[in-house]
C-alpha positions as CSV (number, residue, x, y, z in Angstrom):
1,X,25.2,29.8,0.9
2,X,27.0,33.1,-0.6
3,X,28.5,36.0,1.4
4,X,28.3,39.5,0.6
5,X,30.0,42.4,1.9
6,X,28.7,46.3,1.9
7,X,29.5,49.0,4.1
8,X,31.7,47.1,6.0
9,X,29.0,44.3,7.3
10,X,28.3,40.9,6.4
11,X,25.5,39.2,5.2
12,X,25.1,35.3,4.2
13,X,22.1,34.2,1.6
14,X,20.1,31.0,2.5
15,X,18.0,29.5,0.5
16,X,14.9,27.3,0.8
17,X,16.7,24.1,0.4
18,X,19.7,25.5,2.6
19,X,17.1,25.8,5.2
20,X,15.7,22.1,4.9
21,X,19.0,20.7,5.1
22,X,20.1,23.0,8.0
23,X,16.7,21.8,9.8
24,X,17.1,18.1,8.9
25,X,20.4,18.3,10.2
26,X,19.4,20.2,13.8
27,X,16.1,17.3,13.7
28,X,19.1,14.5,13.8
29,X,20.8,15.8,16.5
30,X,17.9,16.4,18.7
31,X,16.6,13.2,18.0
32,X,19.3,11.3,19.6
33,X,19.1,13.0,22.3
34,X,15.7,14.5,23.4
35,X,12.4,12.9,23.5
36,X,9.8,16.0,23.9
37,X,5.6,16.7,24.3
38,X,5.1,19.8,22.1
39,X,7.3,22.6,20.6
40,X,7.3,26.3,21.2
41,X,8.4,28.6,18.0
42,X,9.5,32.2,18.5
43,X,7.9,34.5,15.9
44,X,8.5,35.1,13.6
45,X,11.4,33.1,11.6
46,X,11.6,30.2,14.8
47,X,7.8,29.2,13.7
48,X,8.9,28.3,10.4
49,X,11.7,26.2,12.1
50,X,9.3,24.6,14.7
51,X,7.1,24.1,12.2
52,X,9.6,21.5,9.6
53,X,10.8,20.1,12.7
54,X,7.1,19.5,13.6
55,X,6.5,17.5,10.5
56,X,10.3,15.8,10.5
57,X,9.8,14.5,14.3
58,X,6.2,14.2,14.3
59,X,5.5,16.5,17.1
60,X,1.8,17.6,16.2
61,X,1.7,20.3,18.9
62,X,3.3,24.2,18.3
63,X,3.0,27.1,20.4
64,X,3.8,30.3,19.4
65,X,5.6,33.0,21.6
66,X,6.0,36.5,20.2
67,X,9.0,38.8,21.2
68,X,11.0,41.8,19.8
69,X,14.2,43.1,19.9
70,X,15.8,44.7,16.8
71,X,15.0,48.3,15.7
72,X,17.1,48.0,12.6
73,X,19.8,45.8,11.6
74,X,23.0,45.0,14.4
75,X,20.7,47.6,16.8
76,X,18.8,45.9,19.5
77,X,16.4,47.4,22.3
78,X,15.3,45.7,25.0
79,X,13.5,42.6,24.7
80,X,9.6,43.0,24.1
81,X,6.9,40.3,24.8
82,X,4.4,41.0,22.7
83,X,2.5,37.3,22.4
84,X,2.5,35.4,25.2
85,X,2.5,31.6,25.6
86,X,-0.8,30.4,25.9
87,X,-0.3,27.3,27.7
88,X,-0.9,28.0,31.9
89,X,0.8,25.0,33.0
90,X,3.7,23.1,31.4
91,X,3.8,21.0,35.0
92,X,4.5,17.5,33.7
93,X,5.4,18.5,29.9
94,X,8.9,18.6,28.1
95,X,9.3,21.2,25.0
96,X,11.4,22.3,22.9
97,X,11.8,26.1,22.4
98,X,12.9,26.7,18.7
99,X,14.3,29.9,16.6
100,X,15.9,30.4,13.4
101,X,19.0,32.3,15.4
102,X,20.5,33.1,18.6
103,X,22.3,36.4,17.8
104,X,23.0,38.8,20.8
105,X,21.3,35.4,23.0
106,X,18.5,37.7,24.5
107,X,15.5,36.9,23.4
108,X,15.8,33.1,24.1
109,X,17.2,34.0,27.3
110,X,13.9,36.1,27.9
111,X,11.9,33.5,27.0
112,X,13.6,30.9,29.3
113,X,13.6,33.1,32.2
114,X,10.6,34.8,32.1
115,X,8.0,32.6,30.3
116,X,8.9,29.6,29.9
117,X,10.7,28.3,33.6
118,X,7.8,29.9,35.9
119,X,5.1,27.7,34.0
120,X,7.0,24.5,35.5
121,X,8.1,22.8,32.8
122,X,8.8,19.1,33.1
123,X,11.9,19.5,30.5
124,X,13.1,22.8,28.5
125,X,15.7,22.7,25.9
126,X,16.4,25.1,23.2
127,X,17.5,24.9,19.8
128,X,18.4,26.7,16.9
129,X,19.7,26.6,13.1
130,X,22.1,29.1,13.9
131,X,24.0,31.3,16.3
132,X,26.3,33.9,16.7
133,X,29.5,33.6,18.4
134,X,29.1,36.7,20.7
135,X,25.5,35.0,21.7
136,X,25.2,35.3,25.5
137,X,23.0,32.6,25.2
138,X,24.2,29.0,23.7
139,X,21.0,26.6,22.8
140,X,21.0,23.3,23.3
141,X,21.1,22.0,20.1
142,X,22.3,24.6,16.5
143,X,24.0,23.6,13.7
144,X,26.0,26.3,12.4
145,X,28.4,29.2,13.8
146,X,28.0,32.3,11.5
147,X,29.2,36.1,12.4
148,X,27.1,37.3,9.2
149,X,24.0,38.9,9.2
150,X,21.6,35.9,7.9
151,X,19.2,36.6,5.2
152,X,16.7,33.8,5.4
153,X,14.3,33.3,2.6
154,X,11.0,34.3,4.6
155,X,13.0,37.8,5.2
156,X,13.4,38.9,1.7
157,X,10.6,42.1,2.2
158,X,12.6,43.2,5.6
159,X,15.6,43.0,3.9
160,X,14.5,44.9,1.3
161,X,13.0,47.2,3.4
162,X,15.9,47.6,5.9
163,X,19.0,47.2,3.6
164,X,18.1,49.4,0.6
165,X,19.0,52.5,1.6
166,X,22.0,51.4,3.4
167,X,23.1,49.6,-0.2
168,X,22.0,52.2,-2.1
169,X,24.1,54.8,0.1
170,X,27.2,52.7,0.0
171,X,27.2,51.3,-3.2
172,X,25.3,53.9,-5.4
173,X,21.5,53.4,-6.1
174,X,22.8,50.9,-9.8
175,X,25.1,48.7,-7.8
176,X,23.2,48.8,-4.2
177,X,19.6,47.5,-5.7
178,X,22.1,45.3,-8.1
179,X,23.2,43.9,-5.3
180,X,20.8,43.9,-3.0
181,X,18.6,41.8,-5.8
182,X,21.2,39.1,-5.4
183,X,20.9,39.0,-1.9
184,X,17.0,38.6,-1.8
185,X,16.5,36.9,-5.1
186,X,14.2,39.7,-6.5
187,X,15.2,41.5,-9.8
188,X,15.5,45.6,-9.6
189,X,12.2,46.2,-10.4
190,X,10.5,44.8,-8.0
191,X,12.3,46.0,-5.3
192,X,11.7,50.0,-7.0
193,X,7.9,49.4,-6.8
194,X,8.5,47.9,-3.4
195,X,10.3,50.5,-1.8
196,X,8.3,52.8,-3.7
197,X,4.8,51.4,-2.0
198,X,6.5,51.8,1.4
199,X,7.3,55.3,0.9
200,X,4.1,55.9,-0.2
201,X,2.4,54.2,2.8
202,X,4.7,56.2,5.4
């Protein structure tokens, strides 16, 4: 995992094999612990978790649940349920809700609260690869503490998209994209024509 630092923020690099090792990891300690019917992954980056753990502890069933909170990067709004749980009645039924991160803790707390507990669950608990330590919300199960902003590999376009003109106005547009092609494993060039097909789309 590397660290880089522009503007006065953080942000760590994960890689694909980074994340299998974090998620075998977080499947041994829930597996100790926690016997469970079905697991339910927030969307977008917790379905990819929920998913490997799927295959890892042979759960066969996963839910989806959509929510959103960020309007650009370290800026939250209010939590936003925008997919709903499709299952009526949990009565009986013990899940595991799954993200990739628990940064300011809200929208897992949302989801506890507000959608999952009124459906009667048998057995909830949470679980994470990573989370923040000003989280107001502490899952179950994580693996690591990190106060970066994480770049997971499945976020390399919203990085792109959200970071490039913040590197490019701290670091110049040469060492920005430079950079920001490290972070996101993409060479200069593609990130141009990318940012140049979303300005054209706008």
């Amino acid at each position: 995992m590397d660290t880089y630092r522009v503007g006065g923020s953080k942000y760590l690099k994960i890689s694909w094999d980074e994340v299998e090792e974090l998620v075998e990891n977080l499947a041994g300690k829930i597996v100790s612990s926690y016997r469970f019917d079905l697991l339910v992954g927030v969307l977008r980056g917790g379905m990819i978790v929920a998913h490997l753990l799927s295959d890892i502890l042979g759960i066969d069933e996963i839910y989806p649940v959509g929510c959103s909170s960020y309007t650009d990067i370290y800026k939250h709004s209010q939590v936003r349920v925008y997919h709903p749980l499709i299952i009526d009645n949990l009565e009986d039924k013990k899940l595991l809700v799954v993200d990739d991160v628990a940064d300011s803790g809200e929208t897992l707390k949302t989801i506890v609260q507000k959608i999952i507990a009124p459906k009667n669950p048998g057995e909830y608990r949470t679980a994470t690869l990573h989370i923040k330590p000003w989280s107001t919300f502490k899952p179950d199960y994580y693996v690591d503490v990190v106060d970066a902003w994480i770049v997971y590999p499945w976020e390399k376009y919203e990085m792109i998209k959200l970071l490039g003109p913040r590197f490019i106005q701290s670091l110049g547009e040469e060492d920005g994209l430079s950079m920001l092609g490290e972070l996101v494993g993409k060479n200069i060039s593609k990130i141009k024509r990318f940012l140049l097909t979303l300005s054209s789309s706008t």
